[in-house]
C-alpha positions in Angstrom: 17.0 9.4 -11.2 20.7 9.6 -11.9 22.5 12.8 -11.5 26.3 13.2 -13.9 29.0 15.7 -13.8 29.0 18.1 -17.0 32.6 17.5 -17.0 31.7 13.6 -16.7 34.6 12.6 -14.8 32.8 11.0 -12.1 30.1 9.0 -11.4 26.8 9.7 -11.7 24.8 10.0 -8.0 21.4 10.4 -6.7 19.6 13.6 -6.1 20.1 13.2 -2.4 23.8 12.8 -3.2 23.6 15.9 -5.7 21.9 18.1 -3.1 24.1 17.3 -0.1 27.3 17.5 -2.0 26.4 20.9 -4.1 29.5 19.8 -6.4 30.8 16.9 -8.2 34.3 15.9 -7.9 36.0 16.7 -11.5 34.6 20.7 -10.6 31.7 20.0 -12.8 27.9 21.1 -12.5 24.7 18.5 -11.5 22.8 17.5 -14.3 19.4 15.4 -14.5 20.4 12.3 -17.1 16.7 13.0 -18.3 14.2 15.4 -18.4 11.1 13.6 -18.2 7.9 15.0 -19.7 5.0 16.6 -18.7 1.8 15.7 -19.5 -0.2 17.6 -22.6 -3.0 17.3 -19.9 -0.9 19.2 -17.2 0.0 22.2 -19.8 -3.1 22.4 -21.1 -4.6 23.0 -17.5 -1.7 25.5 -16.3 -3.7 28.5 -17.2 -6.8 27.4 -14.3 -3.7 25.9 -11.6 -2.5 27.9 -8.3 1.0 29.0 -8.5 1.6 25.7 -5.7 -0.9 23.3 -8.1 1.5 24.2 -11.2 4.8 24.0 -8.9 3.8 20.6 -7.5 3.2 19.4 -11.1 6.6 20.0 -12.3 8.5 18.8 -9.0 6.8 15.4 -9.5 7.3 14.7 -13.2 11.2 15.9 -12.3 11.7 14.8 -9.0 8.6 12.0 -8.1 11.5 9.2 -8.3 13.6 10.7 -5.6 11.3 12.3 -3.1 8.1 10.9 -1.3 5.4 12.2 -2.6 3.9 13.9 0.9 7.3 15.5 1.2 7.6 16.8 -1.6 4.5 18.0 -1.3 5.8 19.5 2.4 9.0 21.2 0.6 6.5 22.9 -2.1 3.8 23.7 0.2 6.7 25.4 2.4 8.8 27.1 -0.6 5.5 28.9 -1.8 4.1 31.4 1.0 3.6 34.1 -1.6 2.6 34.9 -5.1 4.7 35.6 -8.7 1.9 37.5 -10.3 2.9 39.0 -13.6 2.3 42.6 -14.5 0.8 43.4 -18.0 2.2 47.1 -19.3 1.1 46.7 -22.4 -0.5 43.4 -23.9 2.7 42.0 -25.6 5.1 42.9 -22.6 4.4 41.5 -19.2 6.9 41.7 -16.0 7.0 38.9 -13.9 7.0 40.1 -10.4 10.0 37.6 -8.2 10.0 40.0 -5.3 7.6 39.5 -2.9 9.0 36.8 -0.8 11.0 37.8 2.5 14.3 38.9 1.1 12.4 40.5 -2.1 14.4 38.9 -4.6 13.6 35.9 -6.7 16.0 33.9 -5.0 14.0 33.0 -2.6 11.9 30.6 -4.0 15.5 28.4 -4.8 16.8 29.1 -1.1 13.3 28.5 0.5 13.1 25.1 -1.2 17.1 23.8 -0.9 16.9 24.1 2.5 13.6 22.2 3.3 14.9 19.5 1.1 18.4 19.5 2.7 17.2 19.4 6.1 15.0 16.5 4.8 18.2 15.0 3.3 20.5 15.3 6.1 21.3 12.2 8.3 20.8 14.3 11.8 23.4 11.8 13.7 25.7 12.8 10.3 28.6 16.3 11.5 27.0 19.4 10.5 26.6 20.3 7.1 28.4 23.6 6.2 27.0 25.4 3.2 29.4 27.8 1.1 27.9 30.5 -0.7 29.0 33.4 -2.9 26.6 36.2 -3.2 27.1 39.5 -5.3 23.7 40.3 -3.7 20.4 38.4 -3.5 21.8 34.9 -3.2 23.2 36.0 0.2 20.3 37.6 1.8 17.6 34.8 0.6 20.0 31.9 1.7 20.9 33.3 5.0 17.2 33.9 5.7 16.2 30.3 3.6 18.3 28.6 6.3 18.2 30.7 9.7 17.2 28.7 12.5 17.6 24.9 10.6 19.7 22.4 12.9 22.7 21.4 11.9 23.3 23.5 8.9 25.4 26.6 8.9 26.2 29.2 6.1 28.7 30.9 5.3 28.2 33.8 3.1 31.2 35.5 1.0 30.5 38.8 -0.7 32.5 41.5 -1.8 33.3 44.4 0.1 31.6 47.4 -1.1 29.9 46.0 -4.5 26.6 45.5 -2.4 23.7 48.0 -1.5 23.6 48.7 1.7 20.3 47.3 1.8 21.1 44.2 0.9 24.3 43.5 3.2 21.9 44.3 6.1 19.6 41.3 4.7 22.4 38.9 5.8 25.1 40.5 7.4 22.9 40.8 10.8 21.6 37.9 11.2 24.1 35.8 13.3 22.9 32.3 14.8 23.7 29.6 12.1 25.0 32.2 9.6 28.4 34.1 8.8 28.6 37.0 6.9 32.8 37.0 5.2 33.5 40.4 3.4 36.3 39.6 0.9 38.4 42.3 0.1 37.9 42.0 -3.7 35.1 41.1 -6.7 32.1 38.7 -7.0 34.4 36.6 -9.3 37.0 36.3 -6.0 34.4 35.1 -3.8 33.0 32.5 -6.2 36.9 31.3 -6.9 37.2 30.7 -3.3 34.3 29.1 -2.8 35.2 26.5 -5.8 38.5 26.1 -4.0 37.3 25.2 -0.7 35.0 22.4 -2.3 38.4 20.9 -4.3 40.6 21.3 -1.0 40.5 17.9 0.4 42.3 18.8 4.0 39.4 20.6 4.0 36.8 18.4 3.0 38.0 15.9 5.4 37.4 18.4 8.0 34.0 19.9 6.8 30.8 18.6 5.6 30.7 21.7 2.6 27.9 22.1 0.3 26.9 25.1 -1.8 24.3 27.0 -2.2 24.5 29.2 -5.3 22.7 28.0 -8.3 25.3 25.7 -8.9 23.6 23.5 -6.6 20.8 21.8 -8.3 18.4 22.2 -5.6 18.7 25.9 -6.1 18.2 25.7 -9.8 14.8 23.6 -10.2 12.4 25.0 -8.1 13.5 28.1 -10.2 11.3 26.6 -12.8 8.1 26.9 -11.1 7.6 30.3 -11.9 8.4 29.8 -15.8 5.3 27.6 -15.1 3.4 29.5 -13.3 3.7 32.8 -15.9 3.7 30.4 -18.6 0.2 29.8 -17.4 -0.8 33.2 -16.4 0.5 34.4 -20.7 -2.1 32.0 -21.3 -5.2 32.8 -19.7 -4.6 36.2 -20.5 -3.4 36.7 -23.7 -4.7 32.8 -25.3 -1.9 30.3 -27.2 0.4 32.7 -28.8 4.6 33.0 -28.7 5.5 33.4 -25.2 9.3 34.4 -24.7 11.2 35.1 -21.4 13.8 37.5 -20.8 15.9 36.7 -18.3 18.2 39.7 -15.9 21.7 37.2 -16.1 24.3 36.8 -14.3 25.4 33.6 -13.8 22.6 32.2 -15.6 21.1 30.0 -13.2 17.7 31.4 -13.5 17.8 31.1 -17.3 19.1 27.7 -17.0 16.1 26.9 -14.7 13.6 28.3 -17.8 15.7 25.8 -20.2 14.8 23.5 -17.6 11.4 23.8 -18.2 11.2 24.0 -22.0 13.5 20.9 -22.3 10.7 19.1 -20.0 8.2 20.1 -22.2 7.1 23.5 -21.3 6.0 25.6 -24.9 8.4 28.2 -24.3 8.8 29.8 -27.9 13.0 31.0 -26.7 14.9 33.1 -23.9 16.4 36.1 -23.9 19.4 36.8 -22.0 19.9 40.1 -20.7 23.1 41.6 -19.6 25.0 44.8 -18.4 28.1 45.7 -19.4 29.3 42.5 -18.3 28.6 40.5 -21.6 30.0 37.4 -22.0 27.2 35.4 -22.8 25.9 37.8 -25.6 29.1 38.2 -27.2 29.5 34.0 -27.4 25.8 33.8 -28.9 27.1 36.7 -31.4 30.7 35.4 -32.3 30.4 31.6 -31.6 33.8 32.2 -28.7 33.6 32.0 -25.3 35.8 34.7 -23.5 35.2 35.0 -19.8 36.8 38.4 -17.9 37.3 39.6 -14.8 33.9 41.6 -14.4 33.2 45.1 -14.2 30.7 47.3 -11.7 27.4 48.6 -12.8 24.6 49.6 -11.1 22.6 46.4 -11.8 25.1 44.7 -9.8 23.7 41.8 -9.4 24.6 40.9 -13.0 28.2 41.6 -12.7 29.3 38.1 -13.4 32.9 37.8 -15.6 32.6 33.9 -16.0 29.2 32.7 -15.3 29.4 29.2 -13.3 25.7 28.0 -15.0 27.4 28.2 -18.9 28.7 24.6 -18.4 25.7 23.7 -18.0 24.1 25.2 -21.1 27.2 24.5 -23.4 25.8 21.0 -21.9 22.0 21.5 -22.5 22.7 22.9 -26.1 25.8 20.8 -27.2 26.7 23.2 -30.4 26.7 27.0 -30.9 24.0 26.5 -33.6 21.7 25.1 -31.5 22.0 27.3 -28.8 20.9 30.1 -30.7 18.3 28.4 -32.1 16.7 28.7 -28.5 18.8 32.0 -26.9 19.0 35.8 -28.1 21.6 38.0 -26.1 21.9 41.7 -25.1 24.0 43.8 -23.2 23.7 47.4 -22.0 25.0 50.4 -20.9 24.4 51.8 -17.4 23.4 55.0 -19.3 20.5 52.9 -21.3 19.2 51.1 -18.2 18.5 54.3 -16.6 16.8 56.0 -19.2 14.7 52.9 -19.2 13.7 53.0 -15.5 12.7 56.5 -16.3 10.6 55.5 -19.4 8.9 52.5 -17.9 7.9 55.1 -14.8 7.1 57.5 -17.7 4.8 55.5 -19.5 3.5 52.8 -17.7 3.5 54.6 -13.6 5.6 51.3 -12.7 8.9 51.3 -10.6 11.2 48.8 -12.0 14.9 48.2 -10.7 17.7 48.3 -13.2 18.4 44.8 -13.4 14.2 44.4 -14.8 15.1 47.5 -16.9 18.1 45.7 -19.0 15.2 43.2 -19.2 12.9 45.8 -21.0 15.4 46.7 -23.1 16.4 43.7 -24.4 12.7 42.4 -24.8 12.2 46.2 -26.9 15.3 44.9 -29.1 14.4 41.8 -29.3 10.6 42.7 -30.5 12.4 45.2 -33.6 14.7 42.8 -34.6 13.1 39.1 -34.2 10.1 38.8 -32.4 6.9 37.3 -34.4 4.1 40.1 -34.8 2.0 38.5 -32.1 4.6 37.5 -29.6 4.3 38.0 -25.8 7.9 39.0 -23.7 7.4 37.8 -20.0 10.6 40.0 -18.3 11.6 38.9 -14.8 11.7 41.4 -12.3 14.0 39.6 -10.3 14.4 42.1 -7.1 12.1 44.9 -5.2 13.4 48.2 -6.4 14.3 48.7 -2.9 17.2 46.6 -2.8 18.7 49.1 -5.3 16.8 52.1 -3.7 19.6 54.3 -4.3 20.0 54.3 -7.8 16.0 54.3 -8.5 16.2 57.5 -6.6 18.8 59.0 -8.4 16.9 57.6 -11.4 13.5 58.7 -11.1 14.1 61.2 -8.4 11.9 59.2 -5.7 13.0 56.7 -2.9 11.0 53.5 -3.1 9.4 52.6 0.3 11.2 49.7 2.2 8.4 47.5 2.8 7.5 47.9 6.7 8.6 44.5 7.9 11.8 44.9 6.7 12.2 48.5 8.1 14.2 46.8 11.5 17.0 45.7 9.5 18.3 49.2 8.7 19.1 49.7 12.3 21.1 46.2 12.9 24.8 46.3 13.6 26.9 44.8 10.7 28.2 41.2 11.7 30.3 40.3 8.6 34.0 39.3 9.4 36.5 40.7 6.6 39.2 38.7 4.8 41.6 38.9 1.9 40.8 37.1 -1.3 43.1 34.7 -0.4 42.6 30.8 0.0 44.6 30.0 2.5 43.4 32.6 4.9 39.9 31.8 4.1 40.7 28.1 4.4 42.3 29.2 7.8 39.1 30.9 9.1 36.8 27.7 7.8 39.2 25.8 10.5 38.6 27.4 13.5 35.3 28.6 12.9 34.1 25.1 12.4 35.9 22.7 14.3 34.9 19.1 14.1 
């Protein structure tokens, strides 16, 4: 299959070519030219399939043209080393539990899978590949772990100094080996701009092999889709054939994208709901019908603090009018002051720990259920990170530390490796010169 530019200023390319280059060259995003179907046969069963029988499904009726079947197979197999059960509070709200790969965040599942494939991919007697990645938490931590150790790959991860927990800098700003660790002096919104730079720089590119690995890569954006499956399936068996709705934690709005994915591919998703902080741009365009990106703002579900989300382009793309996008998307935003007081109701009520990115997802599924839900409709919220990675505002929350999970205790004691920088182009350019020399 052919993959275009949503700008569609350049040629279409193959998935290979899609992966290995992360971005097309008119700054546009990857997109499938099809969505091919799944069978009636294949849904029907998804309530009886293993999480990797349900995943394998999807990745060959998307991707059976461009990979062999055994190593695709291999790359699934490989992705999937742990479960995405979901968690019923009530019998109309579920929480789809993303955290319990190594990083604890759902990222892993895209970072696990991009870099089996690229290393499948990658000519070996090609010059290194050297991945780009901004990160205003998770990304960094399940990319620098998805890719430690892989020959010639390296990763370079650009985050922003002081807007990460603690916990989550140590995730990937200790590892060393085939990963760098850059603390820009500045937001999320600076590292991604530099990142886009580097990729449109062509001293640059002439110099480096640069791919990306945030969900603008569209390696890291479908295997996303195997857990809309997978719950899809799980809503099912429990609950039989009634309105299943996701509600999405957003930021940039790959993992939505990924569920959109899925439903355009013929997945029964009845809509998604788009939860944000105070960081609202998406809501606001589904509410007004204008699309205003901003410099973003800090909050403590930070890994939602996205001003000008890169996946939109490839919704505005998916849904080609306002109308029709909010045929299919609802959008909510809250305040810092609401997300707490729903981590302390959800611990209240239901004796469940959720971190404030999952609580914005409560919230908006408890909106959405007054103001538009069917009577008998089921909201699947994604619990996109362990509470742990936010374990200091669950404990001024709810008053309790959760417990870092034992194999990740080590980390806490690692020395910081990250090297700091301006959010400035041409010394970051500078640094990607020597650091990486042909």
């Amino acid at each position: 299959m052919q993959y275009y530019s949503t700008k569609r200023q350049t040629s279409p390319v193959s998935f290979g070519e899609a992966v290995l280059k992360g971005l097309p060259e008119d700054n546009g995003l990857f997109m499938p030219e099809r969505f091919p179907q799944l069978t009636r046969a294949f849904v029907r069963a998804l309530p009886q399939l293993s999480f990797e029988d349900a995943a394998l499904g999807f990745a060959q009726t998307l991707l059976g043209e461009d990979l062999p079947a055994n190593v695709l197979h291999d790359i699934v197999r490989k992705t999937l080393g742990f479960d995405a059960p979901v968690v019923w509070l009530t019998s109309q709200t579920g929480v789809l539990e993303l955290f319990h790969g190594p990083t604890l965040a759902f990222k892993d599942f895209g970072a696990r899978f991009m870099a089996q494939t690229m290393s499948y991919l990658l000519p070996k007697e090609d010059k290194p590949l050297h991945i780009l990645v901004a990160t205003s938490g998770d990304t960094g931590s399940a990319v620098a772990h998805g890719f430690l150790g892989i020959p010639h790959i390296t990763v370079a991860v650009l985050y922003p100094k002081g807007k990460v927990s603690p916990f989550q800098e140590r995730q990937f700003a200790t590892l060393g080996q085939n990963i760098t660790a850059i603390e820009i002096d500045g937001t999320f919104d600076d590292c991604q701009s530099l990142v886009k730079q580097a990729f449109l720089d062509k001293e640059l590119n002439q110099h480096l092999r640069l791919s990306s690995a945030n969900s603008i890569n569209i390696s890291r954006l479908i295997p996303q889709a195997f857990y809309y499956v997978y719950a899809y399936g799980q809503a099912v068996r429990k609950h039989g054939n009634k309105p299943v709705y996701f509600v999405v934690p957003s930021g940039n709005f790959g993992n939505l994208t990924a569920g959109v994915f899925a439903q355009q591919m013929g997945l029964p998703v009845a809509g998604f709901i788009a939860a944000t902080n105070a960081n609202d741009v998406v809501p606001a365009y589904l509410q007004t019908g204008k699309y205003l990106p901003r410099p973003s703002v800090a909050t403590i579900s930070n890994a939602m603090d996205v001003g000008n989300p890169s996946n939109f382009a490839r919704l505005a793309d998916l849904f080609p009018s306002w109308e029709q996008m909010r045929k299919q998307l609802y959008g909510y935003a809250f305040s810092d002051e609401a997300t707490r007081a729903a981590m302390r109701e959800i611990k209240h009520q239901y004796n469940y720990i959720i971190d404030p990115h999952g609580a914005v997802g409560y919230l908006a599924w408890k909106q959405f259920q007054r103001e538009h839900a069917p009577a008998d409709a089921i909201g699947i919220v994604l619990e996109t990170a362990h509470p742990v990675k936010f374990g200091e505002v669950v404990a001024e929350t709810l008053g309790e530390a959760p417990a870092v999970p034992e194999r990740l205790q080590h980390l806490l004691h690692m020395p910081k490796l990250s090297v700091p920088l301006p959010k400035d182009f041409a010394a970051f350019k500078a640094f990607l010169m020597q650091h990486y020399p042909c």
